[in-house]
Legacy VTK file of the C-alpha trace (Angstrom):
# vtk DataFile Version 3.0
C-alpha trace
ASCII
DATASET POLYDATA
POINTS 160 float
44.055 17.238 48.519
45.082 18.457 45.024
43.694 14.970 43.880
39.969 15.834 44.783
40.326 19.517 42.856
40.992 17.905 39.955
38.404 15.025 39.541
35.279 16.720 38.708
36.984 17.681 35.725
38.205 14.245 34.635
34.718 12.900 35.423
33.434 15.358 33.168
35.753 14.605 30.510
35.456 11.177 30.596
31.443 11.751 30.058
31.954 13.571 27.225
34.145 11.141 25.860
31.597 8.363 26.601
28.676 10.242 24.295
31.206 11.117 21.351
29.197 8.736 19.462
32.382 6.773 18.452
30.518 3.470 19.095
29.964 1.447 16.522
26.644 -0.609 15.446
26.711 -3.842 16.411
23.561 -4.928 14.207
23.700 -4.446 10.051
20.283 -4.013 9.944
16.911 -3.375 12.208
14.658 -6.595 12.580
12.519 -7.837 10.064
9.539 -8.840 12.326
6.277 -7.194 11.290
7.510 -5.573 8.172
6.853 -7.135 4.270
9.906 -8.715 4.332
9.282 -11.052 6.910
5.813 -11.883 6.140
7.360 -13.662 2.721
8.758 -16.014 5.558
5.863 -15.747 8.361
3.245 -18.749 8.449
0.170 -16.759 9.051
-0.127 -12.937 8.564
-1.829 -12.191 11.897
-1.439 -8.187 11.376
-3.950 -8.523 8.387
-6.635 -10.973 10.519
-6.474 -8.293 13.579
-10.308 -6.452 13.607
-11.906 -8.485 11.460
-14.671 -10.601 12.169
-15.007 -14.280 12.279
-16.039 -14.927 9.216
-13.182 -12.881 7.430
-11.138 -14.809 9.275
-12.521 -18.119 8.372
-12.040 -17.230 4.967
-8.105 -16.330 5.249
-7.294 -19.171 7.518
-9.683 -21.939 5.714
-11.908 -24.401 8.011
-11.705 -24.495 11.791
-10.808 -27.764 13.418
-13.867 -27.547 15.811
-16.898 -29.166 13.759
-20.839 -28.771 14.103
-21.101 -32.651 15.278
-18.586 -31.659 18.300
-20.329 -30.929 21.799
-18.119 -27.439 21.548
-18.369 -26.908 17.730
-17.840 -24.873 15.004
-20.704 -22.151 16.252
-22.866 -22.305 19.431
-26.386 -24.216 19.676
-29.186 -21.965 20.434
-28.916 -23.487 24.306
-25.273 -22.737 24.102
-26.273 -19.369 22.525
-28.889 -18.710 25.379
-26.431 -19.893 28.651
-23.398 -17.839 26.997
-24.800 -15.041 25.066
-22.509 -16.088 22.699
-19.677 -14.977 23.828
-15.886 -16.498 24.664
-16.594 -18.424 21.811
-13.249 -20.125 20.213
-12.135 -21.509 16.444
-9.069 -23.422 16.279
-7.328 -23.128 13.023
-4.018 -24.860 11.417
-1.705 -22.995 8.790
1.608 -24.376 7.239
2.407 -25.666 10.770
1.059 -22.775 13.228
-1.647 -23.097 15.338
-3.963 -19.956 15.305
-7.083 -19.826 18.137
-9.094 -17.030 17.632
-11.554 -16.197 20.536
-15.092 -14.399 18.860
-18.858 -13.198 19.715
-20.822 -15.703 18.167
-23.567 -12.771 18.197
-21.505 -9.869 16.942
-18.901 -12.253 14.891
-16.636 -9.846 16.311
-13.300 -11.731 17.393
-11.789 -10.243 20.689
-8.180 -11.819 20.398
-6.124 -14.108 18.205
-3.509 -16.920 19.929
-0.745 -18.349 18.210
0.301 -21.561 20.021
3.781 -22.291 20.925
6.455 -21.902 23.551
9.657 -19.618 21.912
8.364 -16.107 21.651
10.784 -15.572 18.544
9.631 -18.234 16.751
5.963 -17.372 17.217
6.412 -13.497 16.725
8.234 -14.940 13.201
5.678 -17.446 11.948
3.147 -14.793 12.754
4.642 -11.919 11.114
4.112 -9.762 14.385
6.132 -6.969 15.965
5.803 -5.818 19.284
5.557 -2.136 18.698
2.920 -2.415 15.698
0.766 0.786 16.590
-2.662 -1.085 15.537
-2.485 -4.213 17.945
-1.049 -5.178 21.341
1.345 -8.706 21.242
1.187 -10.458 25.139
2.511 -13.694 26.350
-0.004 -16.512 27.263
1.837 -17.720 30.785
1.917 -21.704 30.707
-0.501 -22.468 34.187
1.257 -24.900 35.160
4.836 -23.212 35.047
4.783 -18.969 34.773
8.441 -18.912 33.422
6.859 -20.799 30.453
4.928 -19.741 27.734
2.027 -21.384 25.458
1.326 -18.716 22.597
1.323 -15.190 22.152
-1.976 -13.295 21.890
-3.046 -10.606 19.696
-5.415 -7.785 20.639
-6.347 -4.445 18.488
-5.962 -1.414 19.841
-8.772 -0.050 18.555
LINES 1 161
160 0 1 2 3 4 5 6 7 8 9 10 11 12 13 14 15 16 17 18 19 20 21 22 23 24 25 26 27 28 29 30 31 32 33 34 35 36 37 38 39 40 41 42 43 44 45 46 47 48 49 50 51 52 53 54 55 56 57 58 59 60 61 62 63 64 65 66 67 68 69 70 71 72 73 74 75 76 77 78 79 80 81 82 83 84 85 86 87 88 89 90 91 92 93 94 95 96 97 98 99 100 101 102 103 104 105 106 107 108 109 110 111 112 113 114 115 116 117 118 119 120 121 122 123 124 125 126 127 128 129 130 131 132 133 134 135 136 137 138 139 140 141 142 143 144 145 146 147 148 149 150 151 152 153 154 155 156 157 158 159
């Protein structure tokens, strides 16, 4: 009976003990995804391309695979234009190995979202240069349909 007057006590202790902070840090250093460091390393600088337009974009990641002789091309037809108010409307780039698809308003030129193409998440969040707290843009898996345990890319949406 003595035994159970005791052991809020020793609980206690033992908590206090347990949040000395006499841990140490398992980890030399935070990270480098998202921060200058990495982007020395990182195949596209996504961060940068997030809010601009389609045409900025162009000119950072050079010429889109899609061409004006393609069915789906480079830009909308004006019957393309007129069934999809130009919108939904992808570019399909290639940079030292990493595939960037960047989904625009052919109206506006405004580009909704930006899709690096892969399957390991730390790989793509590395070539990309992206961090998944950056305050200006949201990072989200692309779910493989075939298999939801499987990803295809990563997609990149501002905030703003």
């Amino acid at each position: 009976m003595r035994l159970f007057h005791y052991l809020p006590v020793v609980l206690l202790l033992s908590g206090v003990a347990a949040c000395s902070g006499s841990q140490s840090v398992s980890e030399s250093s935070n990270p480098a995804t998202g921060s200058a460091e990495a982007s020395r390393t990182a195949a596209v600088d996504v961060p940068s391309l997030v809010g601009r337009n389609i045409d900025q974009v162009r000119r950072s990641l050079g010429t889109p695979r899609e061409t004006k002789d393609q069915k789906i091309g480079l830009e909308p037809t004006a019957d393309q234009m007129k069934a999809t108010k130009g919108e939904d409307w992808i570019n399909t780039f290639e940079r030292n190995g990493t595939t960037v698809v960047a989904t625009f308003n052919a109206r506006t030129r405004k580009v909704r979202d930006l899709v690096v193409v892969g399957s390991d998440e730390d790989e793509l969040l590395r070539n990309g240069n992206l961090s998944l707290t950056a305050p200006g843009y949201m990072v989200l898996p692309v779910a493989n349909p075939q298999n939801n345990r499987e990803i295809v890319g990563m997609r990149v949406v501002s905030r703003k």
